[in-house]
Phi, psi and omega in degrees: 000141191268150206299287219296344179273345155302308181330270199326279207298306175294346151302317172290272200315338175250358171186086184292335181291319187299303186338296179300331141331287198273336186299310181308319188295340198240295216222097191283359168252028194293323190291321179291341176289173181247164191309318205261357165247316170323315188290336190284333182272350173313317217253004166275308173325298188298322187286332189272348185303326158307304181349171155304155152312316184286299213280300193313302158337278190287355151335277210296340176297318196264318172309333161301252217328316165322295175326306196285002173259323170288015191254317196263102119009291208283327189283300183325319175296297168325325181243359158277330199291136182293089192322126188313323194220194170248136203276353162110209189306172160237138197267143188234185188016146158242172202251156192219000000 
């Protein structure tokens, strides 16, 4: 395991509160989520931190990208918005 991610899984197992604290500061675009996924990506951090290296990576990859939609106004909009209908069936594959 590589130490800083050992760091991390022993912080997290002794002060899971620190985590949520320390996340904007270590990863400043923590800061563009609103409060209730920060907590939610808190308590995924503290659970994946025994983990793998690899798993923590793609953690931390798709909440930066989560970030980076509530950060575009025009994309945030875009992907909140309620689709007008049901787009019906999805049809499927052909084979080739």
């Amino acid at each position: 395991m590589d130490p800083t991610t050992a760091l991390v899984a022993n912080i997290a197992n002794r002060r899971p509160d620190l985590v949520r604290k320390l996340l904007p500061a270590a990863l400043p675009w923590v800061r563009s989520l609103p409060a209730v996924d920060i907590d939610t990506m808190a308590d995924e951090v503290v659970h994946m931190a025994p983990g793998s290296d690899t798993v923590m990576s793609q953690l931390l990859i798709e909440w930066r990208h989560t970030a980076e939609i509530h950060a575009d106004p025009q994309l945030n909009r875009a992907l909140m918005r309620q689709p007008l209908a049901d787009f019906g069936p999805v049809p499927r594959p052909t084979e080739q």
